[in-house]
N, C-alpha and C positions, 0 to 999 in steps of 0.2 A: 642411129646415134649420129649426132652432129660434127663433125671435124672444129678441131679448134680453133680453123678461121673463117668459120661459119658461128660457131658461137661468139666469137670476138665480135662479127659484122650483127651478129643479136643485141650481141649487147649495149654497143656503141650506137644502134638506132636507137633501140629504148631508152638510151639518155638521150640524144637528140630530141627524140618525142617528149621528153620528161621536162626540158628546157623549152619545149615550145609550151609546153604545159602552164609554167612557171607563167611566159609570159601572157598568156590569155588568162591571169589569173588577174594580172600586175593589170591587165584592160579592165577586166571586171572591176577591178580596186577603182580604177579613173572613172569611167562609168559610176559608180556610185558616189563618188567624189562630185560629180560635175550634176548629177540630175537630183543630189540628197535625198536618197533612196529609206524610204522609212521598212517596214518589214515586210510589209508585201510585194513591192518592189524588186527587195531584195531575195526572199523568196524564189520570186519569177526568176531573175538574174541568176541566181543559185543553181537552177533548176538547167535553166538552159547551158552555164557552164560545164556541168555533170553529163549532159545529156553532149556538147560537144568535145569533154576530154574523154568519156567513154568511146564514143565514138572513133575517135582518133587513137586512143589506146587499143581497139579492137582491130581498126585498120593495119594499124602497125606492127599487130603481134600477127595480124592474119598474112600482109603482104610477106612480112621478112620472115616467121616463123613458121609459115603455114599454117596458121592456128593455135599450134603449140606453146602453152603457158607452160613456163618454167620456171624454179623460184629464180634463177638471175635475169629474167626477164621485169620482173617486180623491181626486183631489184637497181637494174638496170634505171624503169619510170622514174624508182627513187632518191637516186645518187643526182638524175640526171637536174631535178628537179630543186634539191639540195643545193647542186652545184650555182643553178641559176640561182637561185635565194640569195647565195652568200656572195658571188660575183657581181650579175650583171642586175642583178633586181634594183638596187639603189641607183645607179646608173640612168636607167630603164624610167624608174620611176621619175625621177628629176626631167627626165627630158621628154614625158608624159606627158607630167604638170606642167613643165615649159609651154609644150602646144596648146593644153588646156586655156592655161591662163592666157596666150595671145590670141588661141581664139575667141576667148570671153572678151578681151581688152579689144578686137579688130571688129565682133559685131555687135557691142556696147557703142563702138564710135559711126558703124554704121546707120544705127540705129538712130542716134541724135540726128546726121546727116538728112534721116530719111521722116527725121519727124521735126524738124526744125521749122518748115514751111506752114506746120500744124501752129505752131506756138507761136509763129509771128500773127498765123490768121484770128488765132483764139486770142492774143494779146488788142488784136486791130478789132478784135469782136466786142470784148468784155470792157473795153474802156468805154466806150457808149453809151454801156449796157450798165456798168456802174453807175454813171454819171444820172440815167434815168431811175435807174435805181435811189438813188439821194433824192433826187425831186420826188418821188414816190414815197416816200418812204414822210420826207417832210410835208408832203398833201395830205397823206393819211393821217401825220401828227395832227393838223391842223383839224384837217374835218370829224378828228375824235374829239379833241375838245371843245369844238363848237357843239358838237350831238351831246358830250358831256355837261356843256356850262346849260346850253337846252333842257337837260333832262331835268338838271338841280333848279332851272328857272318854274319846271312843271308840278316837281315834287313840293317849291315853298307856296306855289298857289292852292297848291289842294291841301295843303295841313293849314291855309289860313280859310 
């Protein structure tokens, strides 16, 4: 049997672990936010969440408990996790999507920076390229209706 500041030190891990729980939950949230995670994705993601709160929930009942599952150990996961929801989730969240967005916003301008030299080349490209383009375009005009007024000139000699 446990003394009751051994079950206290139980139970106040298992919320601990319960609130880190929360926030590797609030990552997964941003994570699907930022790559628009359709269902298989999400799946995968789902998957490996499970597979790292299990984890961590087994370490944590193993390190502090020895092993030993007890219902205020569940308990414990749940309060802890609860707690983080109602507290620091919004919090959490806001300041997620803060980094999200400026990292979206800082390699959206890196990205310009790094393709700019592309768009000056393709603009010094395609103006030329237009230009022969029109001549082209007005040769073939021409040399069609000359093959055209040709043909009409072939067609009224053989019906006379």
């Amino acid at each position: 049997m446990l003394s009751t500041s051994n079950q206290a030190y139980v139970f106040l891990s298992t919320m601990y672990a319960g609130f880190i729980i929360g926030f590797l939950y609030d990552c997964c949230r941003i994570i699907r936010k930022m790559i628009r995670a359709g269902a298989f994705v999400t799946g995968i993601l789902d998957l490996l969440f499970w597979s790292v709160i299990g984890t961590l929930s087994f370490l944590v009942v193993f390190y502090v408990n020895d092993g030993d599952v007890r219902f205020f150990t569940i308990i414990g996961f749940v309060i802890g996790w609860v707690l983080y929801v109602l507290t620091l989730s919004p919090f959490i969240m806001k300041g997620l999507n803060w980094i999200y967005q400026t990292l979206a916003r800082v390699i959206n301008w890196l990205v310009k920076i790094f393709l700019w030299p592309l768009q000056m080349l393709w603009k010094a490209v395609s103006l030329p390229i237009g230009g022969i383009k029109k001549i082209w375009n007005k040769f073939r005009g021409v040399i069609r209706k000359k093959i055209q007024s040709f043909h009409e000139k072939t067609i009224k000699k053989q019906v006379k």
